[in-house]
N, C-alpha and C positions, 0 to 999 in steps of 0.2 A: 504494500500500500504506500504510494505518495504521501508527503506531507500534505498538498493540496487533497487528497483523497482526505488523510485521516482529520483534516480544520474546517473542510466544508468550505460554508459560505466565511471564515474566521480568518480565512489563509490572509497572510499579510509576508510583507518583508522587513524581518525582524529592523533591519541595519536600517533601511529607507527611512521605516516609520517614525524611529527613534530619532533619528538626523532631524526628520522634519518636526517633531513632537519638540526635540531642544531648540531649535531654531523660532520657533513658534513661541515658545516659553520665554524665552531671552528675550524677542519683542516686543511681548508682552509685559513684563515686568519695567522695561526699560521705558516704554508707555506710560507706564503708571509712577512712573519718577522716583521709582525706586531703584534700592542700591546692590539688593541679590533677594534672598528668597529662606523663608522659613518651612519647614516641616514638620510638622508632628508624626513621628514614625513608631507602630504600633508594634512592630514583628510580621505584618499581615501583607498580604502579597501587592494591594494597591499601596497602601505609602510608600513602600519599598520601590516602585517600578516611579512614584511621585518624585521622592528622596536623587535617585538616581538620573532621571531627565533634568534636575535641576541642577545638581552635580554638571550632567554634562553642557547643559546651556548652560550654566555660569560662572564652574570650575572651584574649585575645593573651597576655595576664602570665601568667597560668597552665598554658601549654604551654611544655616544654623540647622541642623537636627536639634528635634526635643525628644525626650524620652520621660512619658507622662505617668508613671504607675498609680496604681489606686488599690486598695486593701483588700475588696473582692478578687481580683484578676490575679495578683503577687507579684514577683519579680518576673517570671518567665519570658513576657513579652519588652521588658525591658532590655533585657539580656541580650536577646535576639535584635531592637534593635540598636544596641548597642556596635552590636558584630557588624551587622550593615554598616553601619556610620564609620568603623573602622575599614572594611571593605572597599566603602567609599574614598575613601577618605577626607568627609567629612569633619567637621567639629560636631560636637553629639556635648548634651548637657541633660542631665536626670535631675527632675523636681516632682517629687511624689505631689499627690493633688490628696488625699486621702484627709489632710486636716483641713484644706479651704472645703470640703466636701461633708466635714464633720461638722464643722463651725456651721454651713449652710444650714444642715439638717434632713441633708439627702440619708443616710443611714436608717435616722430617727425614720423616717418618712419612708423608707423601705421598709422596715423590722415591723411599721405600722398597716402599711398593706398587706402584707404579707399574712399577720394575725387576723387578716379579715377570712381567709379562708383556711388559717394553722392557727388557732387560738393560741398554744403553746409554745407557739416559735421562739426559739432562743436567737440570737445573732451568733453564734458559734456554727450554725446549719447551714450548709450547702442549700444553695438552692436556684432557680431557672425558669424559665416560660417556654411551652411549647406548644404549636399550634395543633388544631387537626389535620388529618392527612387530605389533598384537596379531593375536590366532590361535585366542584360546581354549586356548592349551597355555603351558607355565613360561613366564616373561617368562627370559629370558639377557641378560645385558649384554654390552656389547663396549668397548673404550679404544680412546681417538683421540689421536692426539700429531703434532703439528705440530712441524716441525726448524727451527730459524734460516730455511734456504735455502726455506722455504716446503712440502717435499715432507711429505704428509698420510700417516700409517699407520696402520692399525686393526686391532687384534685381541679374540677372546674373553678375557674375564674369568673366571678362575675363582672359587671361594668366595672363596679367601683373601683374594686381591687385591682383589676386591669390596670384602670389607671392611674390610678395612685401610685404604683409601681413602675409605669413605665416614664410618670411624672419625672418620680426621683431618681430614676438611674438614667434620663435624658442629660440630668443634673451630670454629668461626668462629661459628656461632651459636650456642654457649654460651660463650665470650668476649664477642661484644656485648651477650649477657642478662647479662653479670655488671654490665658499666658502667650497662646500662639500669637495675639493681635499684643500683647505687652511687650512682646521680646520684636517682634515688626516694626515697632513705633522703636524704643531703643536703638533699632539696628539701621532703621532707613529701609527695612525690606518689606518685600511684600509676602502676603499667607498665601502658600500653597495649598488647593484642596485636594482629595483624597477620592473621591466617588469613582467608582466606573460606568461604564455606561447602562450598565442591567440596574445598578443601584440608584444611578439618579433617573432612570426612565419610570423606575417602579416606585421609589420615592423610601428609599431603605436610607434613608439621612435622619440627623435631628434639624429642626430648624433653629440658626443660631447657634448649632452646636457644628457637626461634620457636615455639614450641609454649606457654611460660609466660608466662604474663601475669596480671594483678587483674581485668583489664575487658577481653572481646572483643566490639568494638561491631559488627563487620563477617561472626560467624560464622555467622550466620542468612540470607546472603545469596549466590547462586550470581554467578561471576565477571561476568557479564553485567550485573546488577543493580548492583556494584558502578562498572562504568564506566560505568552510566547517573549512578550516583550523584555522580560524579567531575566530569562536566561541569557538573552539577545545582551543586556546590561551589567552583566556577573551580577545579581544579586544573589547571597549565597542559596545553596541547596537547602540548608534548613529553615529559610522559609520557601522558597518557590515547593519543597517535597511536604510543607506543613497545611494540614485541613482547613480553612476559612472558618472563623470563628467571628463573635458577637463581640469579644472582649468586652463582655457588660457583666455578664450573672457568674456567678461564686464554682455552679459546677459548668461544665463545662459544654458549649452548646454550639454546633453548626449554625451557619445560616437557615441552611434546609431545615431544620426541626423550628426554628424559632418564624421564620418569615415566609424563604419564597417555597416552601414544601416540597423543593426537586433538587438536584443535586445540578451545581453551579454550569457544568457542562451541560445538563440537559435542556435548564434553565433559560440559559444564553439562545439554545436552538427554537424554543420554545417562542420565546419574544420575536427572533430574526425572522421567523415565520410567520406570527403573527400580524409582525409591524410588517411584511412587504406580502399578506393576503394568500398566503399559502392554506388554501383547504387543510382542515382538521385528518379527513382520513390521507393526503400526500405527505402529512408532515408526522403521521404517526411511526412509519417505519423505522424512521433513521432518530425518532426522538425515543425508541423502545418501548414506546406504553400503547396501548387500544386509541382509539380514536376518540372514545368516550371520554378520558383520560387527557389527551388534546383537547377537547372542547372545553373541559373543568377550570385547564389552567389558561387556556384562552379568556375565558371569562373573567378568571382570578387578574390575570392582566388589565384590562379595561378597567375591573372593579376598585384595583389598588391606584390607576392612575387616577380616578376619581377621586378617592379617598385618601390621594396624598398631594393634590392638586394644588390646596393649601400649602404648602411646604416650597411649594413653587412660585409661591404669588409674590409678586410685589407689593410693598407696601403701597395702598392706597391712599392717594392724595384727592381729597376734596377740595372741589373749588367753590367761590361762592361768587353771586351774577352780582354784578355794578348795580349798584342799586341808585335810582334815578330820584332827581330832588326836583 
């Protein structure tokens, strides 16, 4: 099998793309009267591929890496992108957010939704969101909380808890956009964002959190593309060979289980078809699932662009009419 075989509609030229991605970036920042470029790098395969076009538009002095940990997540993803940043050779700087995050009362405000559905929840307990399997009918959520002793329990979510929960742990990524726009205004640079193109088309951002940014070098490209692009840029193996995670909840949780319900590869095929009108039963072959199955997340699509539509809007300006004397 061809590379163009095994990427489909994905196929790109790793080296092209990247030339024109930094070149693109470099103008862009230069635009905007700044003097290089900040990043928040998680361990995760997009700020990595982010981290790295800035790198190569703008050359080592000029990118600040952060490295943001927080008390749910640990050091793990710190670690990792600690390694990038040396990789890179970047400058890389760790500022745990876990106290601006406590003083806020994100925790409090976790440990408190949480007992809406675990009365007895201790903050020592693991725990995660995860959706239904898709269906074509309301997505529900359910909470998973994991005990010291190991034993796993899971129950439905209701509104409330939903979002009271998903309130306070939004609260993480708009605390590390606040440091990213801190260290931007100190440095004369501009924020780098993070999104790929599956993520901002479906709306798997916070607003005001991973969602803002000056310059999105990587929003134009579905998740596949990007980890071509990753190899293309040495970012290490341990994360390009590492699963896509949430970096939000305590255990440990795919995208797929928490949001888009497929797995990122099939995901990506899924939207590519739908966004350019590829019938349900021509795109079920090569996505693996029934047609029926196609249609689910077909729908899931439209439904989440709806329902994250908000996340996209611009602020609204009100005008008001000359009022006549």
């Amino acid at each position: 099998m061809t590379e163009e075989d095994a990427n489909g509609p994905f196929t790109l030229d790793a080296a092209t793309t990247s030339e024109l991605l930094a070149n693109s970036l470099r103008d862009a920042v230069r635009d905007l009267g700044r003097r290089g470029a900040v990043v928040a790098i998680s361990g995760g395969i997009d700020s990595s591929v982010a981290a790295a076009l800035a790198v190569k538009a703008l050359g080592t002095r000029h990118v600040q890496c952060l490295r943001l940990p927080e008390r749910d997540i640990g050091q793990g993803a710190s670690d990792l992108g600690l390694e990038l940043a040396e990789a890179l050779g970047a400058r890389s700087i760790e500022e745990s957010i876990t106290g601006a995050l406590d003083g806020l009362g994100c925790y409090r405000r976790r440990d408190e939704a949480i007992r809406l559905v675990f009365p007895d929840y201790q903050p020592d307990w693991k725990h995660k969101v995860v959706r239904s399997p898709p269906s074509g009918a309301i997505i529900t959520f359910s909470l998973v909380v994991e005990r010291p002793d190991g034993e796993t329990l899971r129950a439905p979510m209701g509104a409330e808890a939903y979002r009271g929960l998903i309130a306070a742990t939004n609260m993480k990524q708009r605390v590390r956009k606040l440091l990213e726009y801190t260290w931007a205004d100190q440095l004369g640079y501009a924020v780098i964002g993070t999104p790929n193109l599956l993520e901002y088309d479906q709306g798997f951002f916070v607003k005001g959190g991973d969602g803002l940014a000056d310059v999105k070098p990587i929003a134009g490209l579905y998740k596949t593309q990007v980890y071509a692009l990753a190899r293309a840029l040495g970012v290490p193996a341990s994360i390009t060979d590492r699963t896509p995670t949430t970096e939000t909840f305590s255990l440990a949780q795919t995208q797929e289980e928490f949001y888009f319900g497929h797995p990122y590869e099939r995901m990506d095929l899924l939207l590519w078809n739908h966004t350019n009108g590829v019938p349900a039963a021509e795109a079920a072959p090569a996505a693996g699932i029934p047609v029926e199955a196609v249609e689910a997340a077909y729908w899931e699509i439209e439904r989440r662009r709806e329902a994250t539509r908000y996340l996209h809007a611009e602020p609204v300006l009100l005008e008001v009419a000359a009022q006549k004397h």
